[in-house]
C-alpha positions in Angstrom: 58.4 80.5 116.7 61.1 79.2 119.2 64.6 80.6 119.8 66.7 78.6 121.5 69.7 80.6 122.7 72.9 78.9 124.5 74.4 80.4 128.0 76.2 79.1 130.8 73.6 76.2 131.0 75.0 72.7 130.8 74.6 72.2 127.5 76.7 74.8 125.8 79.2 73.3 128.8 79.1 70.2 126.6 79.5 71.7 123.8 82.4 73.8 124.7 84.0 70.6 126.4 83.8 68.8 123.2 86.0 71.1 121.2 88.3 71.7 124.0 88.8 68.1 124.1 89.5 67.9 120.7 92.0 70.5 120.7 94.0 69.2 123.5 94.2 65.3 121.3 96.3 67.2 119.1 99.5 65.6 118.5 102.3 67.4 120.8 104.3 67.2 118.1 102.1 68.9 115.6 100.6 71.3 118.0 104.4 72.2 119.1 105.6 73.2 115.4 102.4 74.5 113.8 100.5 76.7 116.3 103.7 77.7 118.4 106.3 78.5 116.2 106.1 82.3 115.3 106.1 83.6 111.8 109.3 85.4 110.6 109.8 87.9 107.9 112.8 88.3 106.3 114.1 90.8 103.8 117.0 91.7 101.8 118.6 95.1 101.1 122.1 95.1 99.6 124.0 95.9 102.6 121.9 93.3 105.1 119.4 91.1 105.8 116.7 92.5 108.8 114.4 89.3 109.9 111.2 89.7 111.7 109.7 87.3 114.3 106.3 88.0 115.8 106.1 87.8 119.3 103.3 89.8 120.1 102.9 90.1 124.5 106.5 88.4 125.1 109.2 89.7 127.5 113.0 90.6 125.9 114.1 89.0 128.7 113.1 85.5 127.7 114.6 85.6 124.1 118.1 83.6 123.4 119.8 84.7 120.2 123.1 83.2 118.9 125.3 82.3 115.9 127.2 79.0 116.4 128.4 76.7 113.7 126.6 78.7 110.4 123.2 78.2 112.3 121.4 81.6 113.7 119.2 80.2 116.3 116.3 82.2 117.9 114.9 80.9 120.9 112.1 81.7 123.7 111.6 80.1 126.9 109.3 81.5 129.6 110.4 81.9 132.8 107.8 80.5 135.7 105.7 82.6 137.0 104.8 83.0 140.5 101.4 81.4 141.9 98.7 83.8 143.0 97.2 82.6 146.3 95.0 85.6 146.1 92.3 83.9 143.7 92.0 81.1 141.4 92.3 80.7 138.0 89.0 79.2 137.0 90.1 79.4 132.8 93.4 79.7 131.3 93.9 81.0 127.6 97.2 83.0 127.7 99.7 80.2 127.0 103.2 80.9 126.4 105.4 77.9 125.1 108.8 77.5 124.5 110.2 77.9 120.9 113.4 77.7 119.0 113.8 78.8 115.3 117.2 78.4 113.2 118.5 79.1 110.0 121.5 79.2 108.2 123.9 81.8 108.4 125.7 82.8 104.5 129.5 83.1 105.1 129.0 86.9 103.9 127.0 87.9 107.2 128.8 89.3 109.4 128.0 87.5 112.4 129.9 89.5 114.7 127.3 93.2 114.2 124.3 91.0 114.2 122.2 93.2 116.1 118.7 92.4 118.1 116.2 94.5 119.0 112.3 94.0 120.7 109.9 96.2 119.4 106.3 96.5 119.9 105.9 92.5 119.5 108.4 92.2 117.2 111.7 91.1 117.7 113.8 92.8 114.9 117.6 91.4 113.7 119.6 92.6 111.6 122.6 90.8 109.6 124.9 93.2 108.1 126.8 91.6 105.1 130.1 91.6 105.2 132.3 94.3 102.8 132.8 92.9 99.5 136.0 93.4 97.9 135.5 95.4 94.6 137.0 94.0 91.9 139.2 96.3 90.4 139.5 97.4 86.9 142.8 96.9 84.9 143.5 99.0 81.2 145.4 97.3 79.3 146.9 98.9 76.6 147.4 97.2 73.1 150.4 97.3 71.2 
């Protein structure tokens, strides 16, 4: 019986240039939206909403949140990093691409103690409502 077993040899070089060729044909546009947008949670108690984006190994530092026009946008853009003269990259995994998500704010947040917070790869916001005004009750007596 033969085993044939892959290693560094050419062929599984081949092999693994095939599918990294394949990958990088992806559509920029497709790959931009669908791999490299980060999933968000978001949940509802009655005095806020608390939305979850995973961001698993990013820095604080690179997040942009704001509320302009309705829109809450979240945004992540890394800042350059600093070449290594020391040694050379030979292979190059850890990618870290810009993203921006938005979505609408209801006129009952209160945009204004929307807070943020990063948190063990999660970036964590949380949209109070705004106080509702109670409707009052009125007895009115029948004569």
């Amino acid at each position: 019986m033969t085993l044939v077993k892959f290693n560094n040899r050419p062929a599984n070089r081949v092999f693994n240039s095939v599918f990294d060729d394949l990958f990088n044909q992806i559509p920029a546009t497709w790959k931009d939206s669908a791999l490299h947008n980060p999933p968000v949670n978001i949940h509802e108690t009655p005095d806020a909403y608390h939305v979850e984006l995973s961001a698993a190994g990013l820095s604080k530092e690179d997040f942009q949140v704001k509320v302009e026009e309705g829109l809450l946008t979240i945004s992540f853009e890394k800042k350059e990093e600093t070449k290594n003269e020391e040694y050379k990259t030979v292979r190059r995994e850890f990618v870290q691409r810009s993203f921006k998500r938005s979505f609408s704010v209801d006129e009952n947040i209160d945009v204004e103690n929307i807070q943020a917070k990063y948190d063990q790869g999660v970036l964590k916001l949380h949209l109070p409502k705004k106080e509702q005004p109670k409707a009052s009750v009125k007895q009115i007596n029948i004569q």
